[in-house]
Rosetta silent file (secondary structure, phi, psi, omega in degrees, C-alpha in Angstrom):
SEQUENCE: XXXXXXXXXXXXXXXXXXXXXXXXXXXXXXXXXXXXXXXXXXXXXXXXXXXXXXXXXXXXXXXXXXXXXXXXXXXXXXXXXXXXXXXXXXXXXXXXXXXXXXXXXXXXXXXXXXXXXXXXXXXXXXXXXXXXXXXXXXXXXXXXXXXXXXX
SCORE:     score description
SCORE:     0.000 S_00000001
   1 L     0.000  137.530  174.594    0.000    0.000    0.000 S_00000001
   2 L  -105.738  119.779 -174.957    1.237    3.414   -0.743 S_00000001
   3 H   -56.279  -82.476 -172.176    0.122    5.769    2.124 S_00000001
   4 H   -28.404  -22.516  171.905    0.225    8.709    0.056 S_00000001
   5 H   -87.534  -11.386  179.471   -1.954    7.477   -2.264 S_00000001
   6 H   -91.551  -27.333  179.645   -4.647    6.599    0.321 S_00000001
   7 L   -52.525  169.412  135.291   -5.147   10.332    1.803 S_00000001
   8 L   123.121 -158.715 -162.074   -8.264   12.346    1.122 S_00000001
   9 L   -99.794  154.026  166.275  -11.858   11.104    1.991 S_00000001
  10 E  -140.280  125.010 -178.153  -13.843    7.923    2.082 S_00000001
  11 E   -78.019  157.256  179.117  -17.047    7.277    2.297 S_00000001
  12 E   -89.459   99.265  176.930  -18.412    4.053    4.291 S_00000001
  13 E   -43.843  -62.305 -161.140  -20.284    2.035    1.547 S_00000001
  14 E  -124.457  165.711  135.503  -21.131   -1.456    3.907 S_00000001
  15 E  -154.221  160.273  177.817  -19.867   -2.177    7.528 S_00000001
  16 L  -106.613 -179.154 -113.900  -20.662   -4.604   10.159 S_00000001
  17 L  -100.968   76.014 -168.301  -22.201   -4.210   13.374 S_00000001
  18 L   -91.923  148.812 -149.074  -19.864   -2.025   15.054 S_00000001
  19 H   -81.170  -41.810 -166.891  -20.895   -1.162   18.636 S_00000001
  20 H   -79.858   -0.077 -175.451  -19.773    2.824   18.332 S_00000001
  21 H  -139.791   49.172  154.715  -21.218    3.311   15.240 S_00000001
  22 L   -39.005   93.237 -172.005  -24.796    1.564   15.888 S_00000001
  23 L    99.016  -31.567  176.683  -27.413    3.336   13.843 S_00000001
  24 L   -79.329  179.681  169.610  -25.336    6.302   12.630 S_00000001
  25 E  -135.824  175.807 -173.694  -25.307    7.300    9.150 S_00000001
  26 E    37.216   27.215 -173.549  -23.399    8.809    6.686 S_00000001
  27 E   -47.547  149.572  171.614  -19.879    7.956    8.075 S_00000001
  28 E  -148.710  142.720  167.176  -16.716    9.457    6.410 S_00000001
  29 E  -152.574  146.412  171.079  -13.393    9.650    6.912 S_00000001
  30 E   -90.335  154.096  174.254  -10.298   11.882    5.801 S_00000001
  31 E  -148.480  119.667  171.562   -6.894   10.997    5.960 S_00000001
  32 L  -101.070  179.084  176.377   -3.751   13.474    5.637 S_00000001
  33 L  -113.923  126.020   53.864   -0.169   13.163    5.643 S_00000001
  34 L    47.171  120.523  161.911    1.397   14.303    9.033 S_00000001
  35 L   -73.929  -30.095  153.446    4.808   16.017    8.900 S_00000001
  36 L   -79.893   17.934  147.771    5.880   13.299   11.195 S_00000001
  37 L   135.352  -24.377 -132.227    5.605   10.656    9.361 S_00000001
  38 L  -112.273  169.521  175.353    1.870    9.413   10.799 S_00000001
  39 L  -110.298  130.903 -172.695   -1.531   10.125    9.144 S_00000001
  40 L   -47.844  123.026  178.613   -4.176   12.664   10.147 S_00000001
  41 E  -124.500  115.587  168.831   -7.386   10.467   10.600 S_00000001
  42 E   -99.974   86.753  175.367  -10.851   12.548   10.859 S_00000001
  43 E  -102.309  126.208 -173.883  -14.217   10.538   11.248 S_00000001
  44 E  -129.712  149.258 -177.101  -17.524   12.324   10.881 S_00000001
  45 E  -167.914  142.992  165.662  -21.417   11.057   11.110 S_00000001
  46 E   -72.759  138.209  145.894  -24.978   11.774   11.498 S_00000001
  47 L   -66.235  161.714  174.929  -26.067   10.032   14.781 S_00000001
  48 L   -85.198   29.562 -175.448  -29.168    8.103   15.086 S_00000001
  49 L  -131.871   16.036  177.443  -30.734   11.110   17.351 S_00000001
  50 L    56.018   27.387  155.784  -29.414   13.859   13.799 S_00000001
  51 L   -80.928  150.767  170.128  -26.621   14.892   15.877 S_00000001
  52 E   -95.769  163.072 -154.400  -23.156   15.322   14.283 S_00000001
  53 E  -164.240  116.540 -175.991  -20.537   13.276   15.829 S_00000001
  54 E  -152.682  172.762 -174.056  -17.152   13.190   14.923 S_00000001
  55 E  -151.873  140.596  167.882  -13.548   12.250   16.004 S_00000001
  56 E  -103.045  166.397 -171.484   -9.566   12.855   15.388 S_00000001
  57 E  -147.918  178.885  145.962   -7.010   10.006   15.535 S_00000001
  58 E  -117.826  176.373  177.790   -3.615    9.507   14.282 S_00000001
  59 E  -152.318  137.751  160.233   -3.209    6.487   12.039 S_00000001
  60 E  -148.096  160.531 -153.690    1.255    4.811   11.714 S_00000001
  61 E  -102.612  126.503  153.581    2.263    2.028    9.868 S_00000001
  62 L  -101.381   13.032 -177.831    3.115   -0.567   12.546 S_00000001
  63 L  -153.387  167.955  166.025    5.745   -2.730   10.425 S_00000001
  64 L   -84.332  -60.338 -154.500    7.948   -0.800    7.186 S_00000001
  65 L   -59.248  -21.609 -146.937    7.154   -4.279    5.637 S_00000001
  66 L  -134.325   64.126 -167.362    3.716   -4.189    5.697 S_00000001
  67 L   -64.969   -6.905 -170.629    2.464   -0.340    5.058 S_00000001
  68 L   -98.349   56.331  143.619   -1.335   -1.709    4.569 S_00000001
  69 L  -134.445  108.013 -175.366   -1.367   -2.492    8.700 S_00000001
  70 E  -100.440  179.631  153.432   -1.825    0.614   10.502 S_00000001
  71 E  -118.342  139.187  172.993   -2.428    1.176   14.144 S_00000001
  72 E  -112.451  156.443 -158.793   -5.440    3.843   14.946 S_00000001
  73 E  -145.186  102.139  169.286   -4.953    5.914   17.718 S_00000001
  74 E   -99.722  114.516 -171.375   -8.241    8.282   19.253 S_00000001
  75 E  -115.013   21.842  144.491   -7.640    9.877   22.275 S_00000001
  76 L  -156.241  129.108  -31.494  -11.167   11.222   23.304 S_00000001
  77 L   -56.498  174.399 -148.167  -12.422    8.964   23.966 S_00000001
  78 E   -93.935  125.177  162.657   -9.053    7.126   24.351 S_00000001
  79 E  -149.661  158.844  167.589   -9.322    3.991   21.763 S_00000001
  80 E  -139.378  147.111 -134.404   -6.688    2.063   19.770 S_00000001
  81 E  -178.682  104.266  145.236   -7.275   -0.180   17.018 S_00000001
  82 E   -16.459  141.908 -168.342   -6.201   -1.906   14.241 S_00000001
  83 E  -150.543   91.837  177.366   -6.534   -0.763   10.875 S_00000001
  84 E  -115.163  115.377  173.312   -5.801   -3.188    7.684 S_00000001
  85 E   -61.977  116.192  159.779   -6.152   -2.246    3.871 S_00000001
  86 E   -82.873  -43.703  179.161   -7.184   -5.878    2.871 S_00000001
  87 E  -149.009  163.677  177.455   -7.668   -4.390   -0.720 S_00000001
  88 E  -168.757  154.820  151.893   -7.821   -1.214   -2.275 S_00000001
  89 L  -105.038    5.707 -173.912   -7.741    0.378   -6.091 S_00000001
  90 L    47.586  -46.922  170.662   -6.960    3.902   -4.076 S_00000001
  91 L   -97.387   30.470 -168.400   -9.380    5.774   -6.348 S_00000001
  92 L  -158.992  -51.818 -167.474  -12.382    3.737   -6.205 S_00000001
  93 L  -137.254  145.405  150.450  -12.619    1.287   -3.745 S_00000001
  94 E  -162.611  132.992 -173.585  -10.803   -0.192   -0.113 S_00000001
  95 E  -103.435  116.591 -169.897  -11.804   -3.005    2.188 S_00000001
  96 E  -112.816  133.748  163.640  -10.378   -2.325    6.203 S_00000001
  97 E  -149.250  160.806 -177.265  -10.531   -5.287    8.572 S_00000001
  98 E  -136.933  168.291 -172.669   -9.867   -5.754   11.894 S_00000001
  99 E  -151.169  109.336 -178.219   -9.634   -8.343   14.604 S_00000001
 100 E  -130.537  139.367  161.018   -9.251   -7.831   18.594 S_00000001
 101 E   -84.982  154.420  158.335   -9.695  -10.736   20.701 S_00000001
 102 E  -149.005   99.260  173.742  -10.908  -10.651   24.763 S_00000001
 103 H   -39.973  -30.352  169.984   -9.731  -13.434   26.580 S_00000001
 104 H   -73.979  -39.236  155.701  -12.313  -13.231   29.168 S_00000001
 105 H  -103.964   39.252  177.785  -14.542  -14.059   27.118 S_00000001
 106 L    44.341   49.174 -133.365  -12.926  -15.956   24.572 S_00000001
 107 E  -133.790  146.983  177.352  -14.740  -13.599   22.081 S_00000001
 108 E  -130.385  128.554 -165.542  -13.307  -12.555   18.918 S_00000001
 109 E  -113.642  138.665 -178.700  -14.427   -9.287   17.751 S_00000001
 110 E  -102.648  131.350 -154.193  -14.468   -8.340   14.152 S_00000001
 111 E  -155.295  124.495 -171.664  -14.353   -4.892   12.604 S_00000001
 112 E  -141.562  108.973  174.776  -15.253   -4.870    8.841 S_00000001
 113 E  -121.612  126.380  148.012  -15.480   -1.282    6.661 S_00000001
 114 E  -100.052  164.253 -152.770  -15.922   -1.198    3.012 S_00000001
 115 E  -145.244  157.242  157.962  -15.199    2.256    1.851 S_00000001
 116 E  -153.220  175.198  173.467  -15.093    4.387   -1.754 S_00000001
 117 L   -79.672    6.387  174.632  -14.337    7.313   -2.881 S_00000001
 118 L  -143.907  151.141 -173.636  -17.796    8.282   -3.876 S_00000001
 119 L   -50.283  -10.293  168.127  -21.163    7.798   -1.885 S_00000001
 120 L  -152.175  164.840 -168.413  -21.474    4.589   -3.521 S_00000001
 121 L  -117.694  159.437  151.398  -20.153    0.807   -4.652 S_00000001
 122 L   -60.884  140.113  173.200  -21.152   -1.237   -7.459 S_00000001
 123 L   -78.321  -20.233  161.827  -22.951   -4.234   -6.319 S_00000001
 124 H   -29.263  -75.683 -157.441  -20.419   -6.066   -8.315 S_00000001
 125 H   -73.726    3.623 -152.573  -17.419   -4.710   -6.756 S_00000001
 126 H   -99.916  -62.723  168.563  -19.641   -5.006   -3.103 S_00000001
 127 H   -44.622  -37.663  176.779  -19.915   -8.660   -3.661 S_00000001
 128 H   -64.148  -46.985 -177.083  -16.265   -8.903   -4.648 S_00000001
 129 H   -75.026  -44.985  173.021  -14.912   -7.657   -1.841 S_00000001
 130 H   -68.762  -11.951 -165.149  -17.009   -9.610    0.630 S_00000001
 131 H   -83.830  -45.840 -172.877  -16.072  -12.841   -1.244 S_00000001
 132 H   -49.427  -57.593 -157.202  -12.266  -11.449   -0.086 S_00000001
 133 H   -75.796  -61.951  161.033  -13.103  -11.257    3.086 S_00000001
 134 H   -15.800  -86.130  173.070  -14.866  -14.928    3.195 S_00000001
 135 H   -14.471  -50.756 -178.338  -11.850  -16.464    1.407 S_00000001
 136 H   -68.838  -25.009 -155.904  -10.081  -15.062    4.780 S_00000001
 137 L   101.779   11.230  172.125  -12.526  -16.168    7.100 S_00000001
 138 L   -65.742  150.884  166.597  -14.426  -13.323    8.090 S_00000001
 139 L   -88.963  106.367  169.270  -18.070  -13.421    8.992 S_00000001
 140 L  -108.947   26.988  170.819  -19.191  -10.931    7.018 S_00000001
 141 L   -77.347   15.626  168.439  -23.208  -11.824    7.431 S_00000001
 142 L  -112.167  -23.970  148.025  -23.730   -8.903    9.918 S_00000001
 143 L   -34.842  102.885 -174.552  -22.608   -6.614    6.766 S_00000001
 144 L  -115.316 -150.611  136.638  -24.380   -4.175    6.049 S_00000001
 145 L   -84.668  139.389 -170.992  -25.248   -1.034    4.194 S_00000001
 146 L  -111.123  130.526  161.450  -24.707    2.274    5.671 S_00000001
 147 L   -69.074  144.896  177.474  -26.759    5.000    4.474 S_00000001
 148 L  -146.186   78.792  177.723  -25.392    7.894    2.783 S_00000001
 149 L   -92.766   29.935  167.194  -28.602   10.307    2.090 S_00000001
 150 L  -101.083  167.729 -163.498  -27.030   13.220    3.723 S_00000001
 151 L  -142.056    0.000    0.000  -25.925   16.133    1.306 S_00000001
């Protein structure tokens, strides 16, 4: 993955049942380049109560080898996260997955965004990309669509 090529905004096509973003709509997110090396990360949404709701991060590269694994890093509230381009065409399309485990309850948590550069996917290229993530082993039957009626 070439970071540089990944900045500017993306809309959330599909995602799956993510507990903080239950309901909202119209998710987005920007990404800049950082004079220190790390990337600006900006996430914005209608709530399901028409409130606006939005959050900064950082985003770094947690390996040189591997620039499509980031770590995300929000600090109000304070969260950290994985963040992996499974695929991308950078001007059209990218599929982010994630994985956190919690040993107390032997629970595997899943974090699945497809994303584009426009307000919408092909169903074509919607199906393609979930077939990716199957092939991996993802559940992706809790995928859904997120609307994005807002103007």
């Amino acid at each position: 993955m070439y970071c540089f090529q990944y900045l500017g905004l993306w809309y959330e096509i599909e995602r799956n049942n993510i507990i903080f973003e239950i309901a909202s709509k119209c998710e987005n997110a920007t990404y800049t380049a950082n004079d220190n090396g790390t990337v600006g990360v900006y996430n914005q949404a209608i709530t399901a109560y028409g409130g606006y709701y939005s959050i900064r991060g950082i985003a770094r590269v947690k390996d040189p080898s591997d620039p499509a694994a980031l770590e995300v890093i929000f600090s109000n509230p304070p969260r950290k996260g994985d963040y992996n381009v499974i695929a991308t065409n950078y001007d059209e399309y990218a599929l982010v997955y994630a994985c956190e485990s919690i040993p107390i309850f032997s629970y595997k948590m899943e974090f699945i965004w497809l994303l584009s550069r426009t307000k919408s996917l092909s169903p074509s290229r919607i199906n393609e990309l979930k077939k990716i993530l199957k092939d991996m082993g993802a559940n992706v039957d809790g995928v859904k669509p997120t609307k994005q009626d807002c103007s």
